[in-house]
C-alpha positions in Angstrom: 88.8 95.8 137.8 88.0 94.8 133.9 88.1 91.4 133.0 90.3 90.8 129.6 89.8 88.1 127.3 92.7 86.0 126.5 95.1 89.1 124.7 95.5 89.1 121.1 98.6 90.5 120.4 99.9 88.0 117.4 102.8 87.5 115.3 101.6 90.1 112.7 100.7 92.7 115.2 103.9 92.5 116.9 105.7 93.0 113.5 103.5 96.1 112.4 104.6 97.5 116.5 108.3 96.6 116.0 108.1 98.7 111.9 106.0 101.5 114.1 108.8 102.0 116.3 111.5 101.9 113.5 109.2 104.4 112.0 108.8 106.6 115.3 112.7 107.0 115.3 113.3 107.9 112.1 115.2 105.0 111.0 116.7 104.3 107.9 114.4 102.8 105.0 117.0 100.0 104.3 116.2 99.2 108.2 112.5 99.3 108.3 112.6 97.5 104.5 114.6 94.6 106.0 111.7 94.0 108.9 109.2 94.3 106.2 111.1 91.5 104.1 110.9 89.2 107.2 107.1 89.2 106.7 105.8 88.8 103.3 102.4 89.2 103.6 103.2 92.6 104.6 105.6 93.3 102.0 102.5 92.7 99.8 100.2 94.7 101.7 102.5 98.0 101.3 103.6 97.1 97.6 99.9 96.8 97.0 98.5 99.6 98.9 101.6 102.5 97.3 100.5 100.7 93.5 96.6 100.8 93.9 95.1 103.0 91.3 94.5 105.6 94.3 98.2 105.9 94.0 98.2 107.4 90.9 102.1 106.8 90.3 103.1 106.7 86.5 105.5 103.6 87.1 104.4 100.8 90.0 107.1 101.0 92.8 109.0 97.6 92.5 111.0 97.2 95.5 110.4 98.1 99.4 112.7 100.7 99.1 110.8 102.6 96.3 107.7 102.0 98.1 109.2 103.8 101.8 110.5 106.3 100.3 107.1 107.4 97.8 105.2 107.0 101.1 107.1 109.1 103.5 107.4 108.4 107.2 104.6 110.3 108.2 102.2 108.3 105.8 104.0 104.8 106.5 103.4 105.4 110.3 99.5 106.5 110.0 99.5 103.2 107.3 100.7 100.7 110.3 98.6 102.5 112.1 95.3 101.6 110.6 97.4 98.1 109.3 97.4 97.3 113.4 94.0 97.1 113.8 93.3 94.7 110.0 96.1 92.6 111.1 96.1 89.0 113.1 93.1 87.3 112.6 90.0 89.7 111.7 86.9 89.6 113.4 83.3 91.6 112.8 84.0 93.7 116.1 87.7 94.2 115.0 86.1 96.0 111.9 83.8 98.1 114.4 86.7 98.6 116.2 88.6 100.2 113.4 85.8 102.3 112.4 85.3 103.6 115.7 89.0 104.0 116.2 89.4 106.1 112.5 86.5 108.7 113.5 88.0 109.1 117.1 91.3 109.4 114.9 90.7 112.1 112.4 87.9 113.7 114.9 90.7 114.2 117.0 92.9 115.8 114.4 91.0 117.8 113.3 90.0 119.5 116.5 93.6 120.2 117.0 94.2 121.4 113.8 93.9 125.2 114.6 96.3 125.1 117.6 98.9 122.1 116.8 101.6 122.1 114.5 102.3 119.4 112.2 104.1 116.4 113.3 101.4 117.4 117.1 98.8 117.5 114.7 100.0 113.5 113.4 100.4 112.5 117.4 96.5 113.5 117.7 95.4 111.2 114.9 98.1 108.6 116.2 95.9 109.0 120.0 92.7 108.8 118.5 93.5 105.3 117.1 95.2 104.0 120.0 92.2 105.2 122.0 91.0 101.5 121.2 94.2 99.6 121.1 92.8 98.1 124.4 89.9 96.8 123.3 91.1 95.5 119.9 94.4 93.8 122.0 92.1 92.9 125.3 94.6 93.7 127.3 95.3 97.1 129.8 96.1 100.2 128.0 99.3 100.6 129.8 100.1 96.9 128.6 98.9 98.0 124.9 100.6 100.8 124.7 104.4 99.2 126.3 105.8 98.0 123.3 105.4 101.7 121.5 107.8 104.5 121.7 105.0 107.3 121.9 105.4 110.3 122.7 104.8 111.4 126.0 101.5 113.5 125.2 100.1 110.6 123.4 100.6 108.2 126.2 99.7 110.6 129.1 96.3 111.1 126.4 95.5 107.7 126.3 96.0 106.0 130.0 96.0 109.0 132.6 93.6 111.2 130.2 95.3 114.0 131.1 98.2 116.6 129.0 97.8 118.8 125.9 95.8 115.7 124.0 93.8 114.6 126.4 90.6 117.7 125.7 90.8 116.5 122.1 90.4 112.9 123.0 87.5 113.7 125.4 85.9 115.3 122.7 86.3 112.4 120.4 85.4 110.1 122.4 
């Protein structure tokens, strides 16, 4: 039996897992903008991340709503995402962590990407990040993973290693 550390599963992390699930269910942007206003640092993250240069929009988004819907769901999702493993408090082997967890990610995407559709193709990256969300939280995967609504492939993937995902995780890993 592994020994955890004392979990880490903060304030901010709990708010990017409550959006995640909004996000999973396809909920409306007024409701995922109102959990974002409850936590303004995030509200800046997003406002800044949609109006960075990378962006390229012609007029800066100025409200959450604007900002949801230029982003889509699919992108918002894979954004909180990568936002769980930079939120909380930071440290160095968080920002291992995150690499490590981004190569497994698109690794494992892209291995799929001849044989899964789209949205199958999303739950790969989304099990390649979580392939960590252990070690980042220090806590059981099965304890990680409880407060998302995954799909059943990406769950099955990521504690029993075993369903359509879990080859491509392997792989990654």
């Amino acid at each position: 039996r592994e020994k955890w550390d004392k979990p880490r599963v903060d304030t901010g992390r709990l708010k990017v897992l409550e959006i995640m699930n909004l996000v999973r269910r396809n909920a409306e942007t007024a409701e995922i903008a109102a959990l974002f206003r409850q936590d303004p640092v995030l509200s800046y993250k997003i406002l800044r991340y949609i109006n960075s240069p990378a962006g390229g929009l012609s007029k800066p988004a100025s409200t959450l709503e604007h900002a949801l819907l230029i982003l889509g769901q699919q992108q918002l999702y894979r954004w909180l995402t990568l936002l769980l493993f930079v939120s909380g408090s930071v440290e160095e082997l968080d920002a291992a962590l995150m690499e490590n967890a981004l190569v497994r990610a698109r690794l494992t995407e892209l291995l799929g990407a001849e044989k899964m559709d789209a949205s199958q193709k999303e739950d790969l990256f989304v099990t390649g990040m979580f392939s960590l969300l252990d070690v980042l939280l220090r806590v059981p995967m099965d304890q990680a993973l409880e407060n998302l609504k995954l799909p059943e492939a990406v769950t099955q993937a990521l504690i029993a290693r075993e369903g359509p995902f879990a080859p491509y995780l392997a792989l990654a890993t």
